[in-house]
C-alpha positions in Angstrom: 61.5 37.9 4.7 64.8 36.8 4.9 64.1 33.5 2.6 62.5 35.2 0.4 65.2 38.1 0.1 68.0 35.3 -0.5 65.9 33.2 -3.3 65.3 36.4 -5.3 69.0 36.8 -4.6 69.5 33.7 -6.3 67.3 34.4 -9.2 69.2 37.5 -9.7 72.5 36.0 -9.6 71.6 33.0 -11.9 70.5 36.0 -14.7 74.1 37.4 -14.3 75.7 34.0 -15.0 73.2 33.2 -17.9 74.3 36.5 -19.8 70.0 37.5 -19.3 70.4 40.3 -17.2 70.4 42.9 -19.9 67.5 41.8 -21.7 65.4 40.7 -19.0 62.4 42.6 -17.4 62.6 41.5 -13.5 59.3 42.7 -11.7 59.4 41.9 -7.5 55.7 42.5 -5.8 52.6 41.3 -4.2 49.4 40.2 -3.9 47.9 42.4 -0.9 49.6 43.9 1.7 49.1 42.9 6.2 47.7 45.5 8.2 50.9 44.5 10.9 48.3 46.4 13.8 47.2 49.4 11.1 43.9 50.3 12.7 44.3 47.5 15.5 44.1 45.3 12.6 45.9 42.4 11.4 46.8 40.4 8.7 44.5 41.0 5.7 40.3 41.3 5.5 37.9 43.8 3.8 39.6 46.9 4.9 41.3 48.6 2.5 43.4 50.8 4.1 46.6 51.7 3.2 48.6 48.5 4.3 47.2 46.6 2.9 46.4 48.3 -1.0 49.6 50.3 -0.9 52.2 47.0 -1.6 55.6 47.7 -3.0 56.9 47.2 -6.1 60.3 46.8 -7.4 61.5 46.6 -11.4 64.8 46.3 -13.0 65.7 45.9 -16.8 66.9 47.4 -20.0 65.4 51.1 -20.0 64.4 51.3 -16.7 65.7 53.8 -14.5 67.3 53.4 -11.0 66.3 55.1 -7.7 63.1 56.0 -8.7 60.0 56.4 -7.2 56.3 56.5 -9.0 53.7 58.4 -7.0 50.9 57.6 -9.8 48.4 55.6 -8.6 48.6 52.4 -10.5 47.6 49.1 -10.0 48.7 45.4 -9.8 46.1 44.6 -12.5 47.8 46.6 -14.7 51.1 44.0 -14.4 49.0 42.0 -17.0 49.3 44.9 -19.8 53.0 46.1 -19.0 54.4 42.6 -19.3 52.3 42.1 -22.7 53.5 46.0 -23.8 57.4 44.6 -23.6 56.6 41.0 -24.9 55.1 43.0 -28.4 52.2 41.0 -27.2 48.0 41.3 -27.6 46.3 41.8 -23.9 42.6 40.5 -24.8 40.8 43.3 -25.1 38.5 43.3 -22.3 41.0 42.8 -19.9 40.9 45.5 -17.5 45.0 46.4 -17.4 46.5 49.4 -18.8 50.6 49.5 -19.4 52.9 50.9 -16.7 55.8 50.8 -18.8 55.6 54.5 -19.5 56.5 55.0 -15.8 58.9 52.2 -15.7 61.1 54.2 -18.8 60.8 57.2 -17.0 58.6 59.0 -20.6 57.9 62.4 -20.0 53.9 62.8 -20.0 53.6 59.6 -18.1 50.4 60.2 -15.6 47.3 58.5 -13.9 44.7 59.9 -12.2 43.2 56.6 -10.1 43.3 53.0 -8.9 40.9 51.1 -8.8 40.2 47.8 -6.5 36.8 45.8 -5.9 36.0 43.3 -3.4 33.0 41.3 -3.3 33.1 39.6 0.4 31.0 36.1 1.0 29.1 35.8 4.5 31.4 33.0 4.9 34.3 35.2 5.7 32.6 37.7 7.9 29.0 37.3 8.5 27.4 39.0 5.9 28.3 40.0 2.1 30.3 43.0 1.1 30.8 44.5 -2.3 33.5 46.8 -1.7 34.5 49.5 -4.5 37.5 51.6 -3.9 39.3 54.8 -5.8 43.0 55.9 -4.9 43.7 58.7 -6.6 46.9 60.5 -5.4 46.1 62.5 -2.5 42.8 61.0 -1.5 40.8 57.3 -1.4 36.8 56.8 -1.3 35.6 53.1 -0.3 32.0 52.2 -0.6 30.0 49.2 0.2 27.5 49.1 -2.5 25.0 46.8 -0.8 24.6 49.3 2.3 25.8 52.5 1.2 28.5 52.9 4.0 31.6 53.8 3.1 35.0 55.7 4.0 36.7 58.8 2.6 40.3 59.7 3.3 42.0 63.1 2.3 45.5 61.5 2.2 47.1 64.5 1.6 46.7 65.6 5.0 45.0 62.9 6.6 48.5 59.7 5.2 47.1 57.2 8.4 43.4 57.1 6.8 42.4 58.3 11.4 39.7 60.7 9.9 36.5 59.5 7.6 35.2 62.2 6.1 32.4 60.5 4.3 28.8 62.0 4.4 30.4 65.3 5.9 29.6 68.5 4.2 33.0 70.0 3.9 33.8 67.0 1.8 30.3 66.5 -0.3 32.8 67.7 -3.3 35.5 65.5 -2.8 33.2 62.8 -2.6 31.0 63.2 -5.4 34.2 63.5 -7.5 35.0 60.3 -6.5 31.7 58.9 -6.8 32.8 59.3 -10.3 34.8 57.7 -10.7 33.9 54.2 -9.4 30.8 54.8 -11.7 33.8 55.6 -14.6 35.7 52.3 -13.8 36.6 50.9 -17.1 35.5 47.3 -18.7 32.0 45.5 -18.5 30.8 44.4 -14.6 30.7 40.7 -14.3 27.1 40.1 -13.3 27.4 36.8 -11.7 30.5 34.8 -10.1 30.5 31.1 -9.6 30.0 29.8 -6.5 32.9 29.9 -3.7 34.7 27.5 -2.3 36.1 28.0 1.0 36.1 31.6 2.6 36.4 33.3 -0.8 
């Protein structure tokens, strides 16, 4: 953490001495997040709690405001679109990225509704395949393995440490089915075949 903290302290400080910082978009994230003992868990696998899909992010640049939190559920996918949307550049059409910069400006309006995040698991990594669809919306998060059905519902709003799946249960059969929803809503065409991994993709 501490190398990493003083090399983006360097990049910064080489943007003051260029005379870039003004007109330069800096975005600081992740990949994934580590599950650090979340669920007696850790490092990373096909659990997508909260530690691991929740990762920071940290902008700076002309426009964007300072000591500001988003609690819309966006996505790193959508990186992709936001750099395109202040480069005045074309995002190929199906790419499956919408613009964050209305969030990043602060433009009144700005909203999302859900996040979406697919993981299609090999044997290889854990003994038998997974194809993992997730939702985050603000105050709640539906995972389901399509291949067996399973899957895990969180009411984040008073449930933040994902300790109580609610899935299949009754009081929730709303909740869920709204959900449900959405994953069938995800935007973009479905990929019906991948090549073939290499390693423990």
């Amino acid at each position: 953490i501490s190398l990493i903290d003083h090399n983006v302290g360097r990049v910064m400080a080489e943007l003051d001495r260029l005379g870039l910082s003004e007109n330069t978009i800096v975005v600081y994230s992740t990949d994934h997040g580590d599950l650090l003992g979340d669920h007696g868990l850790y490092l990373k696998g096909p659990t997508p709690y909260e530690a691991l899909l929740r990762v920071g992010m940290i902008a700076r640049g002309p426009g964007i405001g300072s000591n500001r939190v988003v609690d819309d559920p966006v996505s790193t996918l959508d990186l992709a679109a936001t750099f395109c949307d202040y480069g005045n550049a074309e995002l190929d059409e199906t790419a499956q990225s919408a613009s964050f910069r209305p969030f990043l400006e602060d433009r009144p309006g700005a909203s999302r509704d859900v996040a979406y995040s697919e993981w299609n698991v090999n044997a290889s990594r854990c003994g038998l395949p997974l194809a993992l669809r997730t939702v985050r919306t603000k105050n709640a998060k539906l995972t389901v393995e399509l291949n067996s059905g399973a899957g895990e519902l969180y009411n984040l709003a008073d449930d933040p440490h994902e300790m109580d799946n609610v899935f299949a249960e009754g009081d929730a059969s709303a909740l869920q089915r709204e959900l449900e929803d959405m994953i069938a809503a995800r935007p973009g065409s479905i990929q019906p075949t991948f090549d073939d991994p290499v390693g423990m993709a």
